[in-house]
N, C-alpha and C positions, 0 to 999 in steps of 0.2 A: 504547366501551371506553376506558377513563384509559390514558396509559401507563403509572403505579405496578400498575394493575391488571394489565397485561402482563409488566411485571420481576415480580411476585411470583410465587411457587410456578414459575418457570422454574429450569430445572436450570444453573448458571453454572460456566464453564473460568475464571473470574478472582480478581484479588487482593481480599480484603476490603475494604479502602478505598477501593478503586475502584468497588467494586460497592455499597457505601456510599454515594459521592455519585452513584454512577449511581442510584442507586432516588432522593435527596433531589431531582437533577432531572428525572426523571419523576415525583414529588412533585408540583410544580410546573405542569405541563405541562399542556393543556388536553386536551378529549375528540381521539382520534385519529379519524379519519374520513376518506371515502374523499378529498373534497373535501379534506381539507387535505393530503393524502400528494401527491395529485395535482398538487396548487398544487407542495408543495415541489419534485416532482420537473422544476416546467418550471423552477424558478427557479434548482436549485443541481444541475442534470445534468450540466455543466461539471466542478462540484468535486468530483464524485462517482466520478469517476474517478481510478484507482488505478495507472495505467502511466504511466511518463516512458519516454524513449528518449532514451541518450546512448553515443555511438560504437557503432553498432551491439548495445547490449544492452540488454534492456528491466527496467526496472529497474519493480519492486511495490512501493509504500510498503501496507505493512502497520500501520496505526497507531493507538492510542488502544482503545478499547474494540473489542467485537467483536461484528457480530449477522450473520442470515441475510438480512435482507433492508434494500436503503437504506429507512430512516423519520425521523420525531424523531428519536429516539435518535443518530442518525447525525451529524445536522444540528448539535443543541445541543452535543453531548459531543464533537464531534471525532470518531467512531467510524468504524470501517471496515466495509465490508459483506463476507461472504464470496459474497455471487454475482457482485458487480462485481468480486474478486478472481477468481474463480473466470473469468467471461467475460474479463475483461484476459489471465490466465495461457494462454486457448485462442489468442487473436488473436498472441502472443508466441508459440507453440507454431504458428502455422498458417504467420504471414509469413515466408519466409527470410531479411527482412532481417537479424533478430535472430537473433545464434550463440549468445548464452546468456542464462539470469534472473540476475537479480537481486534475493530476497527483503528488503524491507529495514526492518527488523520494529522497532516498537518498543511494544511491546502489553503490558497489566496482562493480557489475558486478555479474554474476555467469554460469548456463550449456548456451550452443548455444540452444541446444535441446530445441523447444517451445518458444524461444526467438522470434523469427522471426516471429511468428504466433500469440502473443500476440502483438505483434510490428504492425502486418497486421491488425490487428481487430481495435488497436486504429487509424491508419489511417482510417479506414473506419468509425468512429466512428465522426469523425470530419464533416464530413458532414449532420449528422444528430445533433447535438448537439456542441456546443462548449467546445474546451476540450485543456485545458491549462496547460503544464509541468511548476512546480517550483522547482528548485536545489535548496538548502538552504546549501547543505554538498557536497554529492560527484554524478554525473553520470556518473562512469566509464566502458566503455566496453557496457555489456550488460543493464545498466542502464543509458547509452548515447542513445543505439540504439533504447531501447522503450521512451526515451522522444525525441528525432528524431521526431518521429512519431506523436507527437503532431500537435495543429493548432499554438502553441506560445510557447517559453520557455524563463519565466521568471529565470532567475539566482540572489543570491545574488552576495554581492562583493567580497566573498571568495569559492564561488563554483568551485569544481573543477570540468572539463569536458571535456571528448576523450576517452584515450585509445582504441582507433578506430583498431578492428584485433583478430587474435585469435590466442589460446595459445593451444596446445596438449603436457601435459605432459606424458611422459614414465617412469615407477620407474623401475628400472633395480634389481631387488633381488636374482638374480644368485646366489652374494656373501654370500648371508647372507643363503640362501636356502644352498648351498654347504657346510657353518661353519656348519648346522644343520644336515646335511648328505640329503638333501632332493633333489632328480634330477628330472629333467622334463623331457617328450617326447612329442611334439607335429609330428603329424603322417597329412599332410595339403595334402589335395588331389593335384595332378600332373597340373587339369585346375585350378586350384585357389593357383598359386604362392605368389598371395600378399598379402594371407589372414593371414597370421603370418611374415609381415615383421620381419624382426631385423633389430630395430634402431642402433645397434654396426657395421652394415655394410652400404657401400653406396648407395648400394640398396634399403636397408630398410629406411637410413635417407632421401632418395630421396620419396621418399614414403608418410609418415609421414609431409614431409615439404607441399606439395604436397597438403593433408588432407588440413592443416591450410589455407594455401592459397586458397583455393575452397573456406573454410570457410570464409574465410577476403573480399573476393570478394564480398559474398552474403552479408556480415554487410555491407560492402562500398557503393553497387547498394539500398540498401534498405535507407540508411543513406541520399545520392545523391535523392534520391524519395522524400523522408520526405520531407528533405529540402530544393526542389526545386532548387539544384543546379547541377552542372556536376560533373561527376566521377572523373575528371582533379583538379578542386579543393575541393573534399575530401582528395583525396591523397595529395595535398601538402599545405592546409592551416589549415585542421581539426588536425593538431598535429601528423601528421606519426605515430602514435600509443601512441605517448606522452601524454603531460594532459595541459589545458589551463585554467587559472583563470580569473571569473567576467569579467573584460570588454575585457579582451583580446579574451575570447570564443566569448563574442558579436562582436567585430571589424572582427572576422574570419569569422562570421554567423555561427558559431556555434548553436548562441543562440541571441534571438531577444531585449531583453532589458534588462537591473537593474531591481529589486523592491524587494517589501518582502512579506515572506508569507500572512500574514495581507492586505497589499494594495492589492494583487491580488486576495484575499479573498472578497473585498469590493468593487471590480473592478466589478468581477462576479458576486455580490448580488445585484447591481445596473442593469445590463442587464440584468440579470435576473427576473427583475421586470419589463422591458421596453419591450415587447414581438415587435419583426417585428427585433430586432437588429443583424446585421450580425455576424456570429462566427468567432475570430481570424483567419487572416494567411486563409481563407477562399478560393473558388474555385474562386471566384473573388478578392482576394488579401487585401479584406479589414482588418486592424487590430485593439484593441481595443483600446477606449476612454482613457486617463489619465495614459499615459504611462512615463515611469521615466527613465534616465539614457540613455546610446546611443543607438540606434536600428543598429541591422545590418540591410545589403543588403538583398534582397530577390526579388528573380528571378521572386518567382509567384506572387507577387505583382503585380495588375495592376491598372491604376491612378484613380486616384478619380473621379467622374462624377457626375458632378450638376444637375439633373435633370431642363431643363427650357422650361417657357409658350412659346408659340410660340406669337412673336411680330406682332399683327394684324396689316396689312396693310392700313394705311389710306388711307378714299375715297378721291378721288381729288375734289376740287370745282370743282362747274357747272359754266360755266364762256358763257357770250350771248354777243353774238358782236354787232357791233353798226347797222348791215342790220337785226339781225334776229331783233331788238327794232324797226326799222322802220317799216318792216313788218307786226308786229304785233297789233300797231298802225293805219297802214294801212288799215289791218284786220279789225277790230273794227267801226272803222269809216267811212269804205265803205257800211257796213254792212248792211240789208236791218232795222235790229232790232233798228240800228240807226240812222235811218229817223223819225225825231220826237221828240227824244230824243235825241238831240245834244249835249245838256251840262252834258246826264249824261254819255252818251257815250267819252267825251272826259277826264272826270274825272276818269273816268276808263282805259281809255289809256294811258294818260298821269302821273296820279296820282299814280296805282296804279302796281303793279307785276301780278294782276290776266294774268292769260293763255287769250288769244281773244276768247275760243270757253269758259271760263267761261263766262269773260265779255259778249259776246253775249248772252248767258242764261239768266244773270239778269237782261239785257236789253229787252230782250223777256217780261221780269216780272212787268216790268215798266210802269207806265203810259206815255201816251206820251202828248206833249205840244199841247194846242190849237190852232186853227188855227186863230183864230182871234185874237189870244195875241200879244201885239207888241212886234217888234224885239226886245231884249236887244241890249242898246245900243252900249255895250264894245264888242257885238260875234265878230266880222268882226276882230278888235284887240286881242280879247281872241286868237283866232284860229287861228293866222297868228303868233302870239307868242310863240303860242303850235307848231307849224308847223316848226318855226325857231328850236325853241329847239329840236325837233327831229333831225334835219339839224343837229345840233353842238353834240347830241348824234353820229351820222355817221358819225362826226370828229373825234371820239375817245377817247369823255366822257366817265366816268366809271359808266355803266350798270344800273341802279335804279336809278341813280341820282335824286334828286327831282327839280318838276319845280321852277325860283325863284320865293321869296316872292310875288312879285308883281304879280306876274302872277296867284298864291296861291288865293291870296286877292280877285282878281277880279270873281275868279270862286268861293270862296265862299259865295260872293256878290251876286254871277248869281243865285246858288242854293237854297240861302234864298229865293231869289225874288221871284220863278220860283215855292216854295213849299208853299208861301204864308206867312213866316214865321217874323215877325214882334219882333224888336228887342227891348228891354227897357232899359231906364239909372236907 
């Protein structure tokens, strides 16, 4: 088998011109065979690999044309393969050393075939790691559809990016078979009419359009997945199969922001370091730090959320009315513990905040006054003072208030007296 004969009637995710001189050098090319796949493969297995690794990120050059598997086509055109992508992106996905991808894409597009599958794999791929497309040149076609698929796609300002659709070319060689003398018979079984269309009838072009549009569908629904928008605006703002440049791709959502390769190099070597940080464009919407240039919309974006302490509710004051202070007063001083001990029990009532079942405790504790001591001469005033002032607490004094000076004075008069305690100048 020719390689022209393998590009032909393949279904293609690429740019006309490219796929142009891809078929002119498969033109060229001699029979493909297993012997010579095999030769390539020990010669250029080296170059065939698609992962660099630099500060910890593993970076995918995605580049040139596009097929399923390394061959020719790889070799002479620069081309990329999707299953060497495909096994690079697992080996970057398995080792820990690597925090995040780096897709670094600069593709005209190339086969459908396989497209779709490495496109699936880097969607699933973003949930386990962060994995970030940069355009620096072109993602057209099938090199839009696998950076789609990313969790972010940075662009520069002259990247180009769409070609959103597929392309089935037919080369028609009747004319030239016939200058040769050379005729064909295809002999197509009776239940399988549409297994040798002809494009030269309207059957056949019905057919064949038919093909493509299945296929545009499947880039469209997959493209609309990626990123996070509806099928309604892929078809009419991603470029109708056109091409959009830098900020215009971003204003479309095309693509999420400006920057360059370098700052998005430096983006990821930072987070990469920071372990707990969320991956771009993530299942929760969040994107990365030190972003440049305009961001498009994004659907799956959801807002930002502060994590906050919950605001401990203050206790209210304790607040005592002016009956429960009489009360408790009352308490005290009716007390049996305070027969005896009058002046210490009213210093305790009157002076102090103690609870009356404390005050009675340390009145228990107390010694009590002799009987044969003479009255003090101020009690009868002390305690008609004290007595008032509880009166004017049940007015609607505030709570603790202390008794006045004067009244202060004479109870601590009383308690020198009373402990024996003898004062000097």
């Amino acid at each position: 088998m020719r390689a022209f004969d393998a590009a032909v009637g393949t279904p293609w995710a690429m740019l006309p011109a490219d796929l142009e001189q891809l078929l002119t050098i498969a033109q060229r090319e001699n029979e493909i065979t297993p012997e010579v796949l095999e030769a390539y493969k020990l010669q250029s297995a080296s170059k065939a690999e698609s992962m660099e690794t630099r500060d910890g990120i593993a970076v995918l050059n995605i580049v040139g044309p596009l097929f399923r598997r390394a061959n020719l086509f790889t070799a002479f055109s620069g081309a990329t393969s999707y299953d060497i992508v495909r096994r690079d992106l697992q080996i970057a996905l398995d080792d820990d050393k690597y925090k995040a991808i780096l897709l670094n894409i600069d593709s005209p597009g190339g086969a459908a075939n396989g497209c779709d599958e490495l496109a699936r794999a880097i969607f699933d791929a973003r949930s386990a790691k962060p994995v970030i497309a940069y355009v620096g040149g072109t993602a057209a076609s099938g090199g839009y559809w696998l950076a789609s698929a990313a969790s972010e796609i940075v662009v520069s300002d002259s990247a180009f990016l769409g070609s959103i659709g597929a392309v089935l070319s037919i080369t028609d060689t009747s004319q030239g078979e016939k200058a040769a003398g050379i005729r064909r018979y295809d002999f197509v079984s009776a239940k399988s009419p549409k297994k040798r269309s002809d494009p030269a009838t309207r059957a056949g072009e019905d057919e064949f359009q038919r093909i493509a549009d299945d296929l545009a569908d499947v880039f469209i629904s997959a493209v609309a997945r990626n990123r996070g928008v509806s099928l309604e605006k892929v078809e009419a703002d991603f470029g109708e199969g056109g091409m959009l440049i830098g900020a215009k791709a971003v204003a479309a959502g095309m693509a999420d922001r400006l920057g360059t390769f370098e700052a998005v190099m430096k983006e990821l070597s930072t987070d990469a370091r920071s372990p707990g940080r969320p991956s771009p464009r993530s299942p929760k919407g969040k994107t990365m730090s030190g972003t440049e240039g305009p961001k498009a919309g994004d659907n799956n974006a959801a807002p930002q959320v502060t994590e906050q302490q919950p605001t401990p509710t203050p206790t209210p004051p304790i607040t005592i009315g002016a009956a429960d202070v009489k009360a408790r007063i009352k308490t005290i001083m009716t007390s049996s513990e305070a027969k005896g001990r009058e002046d210490q029990a009213a210093h305790l009532a009157y002076d102090t905040d103690v609870s009356a079942s404390e005050a009675i405790a340390i009145l228990s504790k107390g010694p009590k006054a002799e009987t044969s001591a003479a009255p003090v001469k101020d009690d009868a005033a002390l305690h008609e003072e004290r007595r008032l002032n509880a009166e004017g607490l049940n007015g609607g004094q505030a709570s603790g208030q202390p008794a006045p000076q004067a009244t202060t004075n004479v109870l601590i008069a009383t308690m020198k007296k009373q402990l024996g305690v003898k004062e000097t100048v």
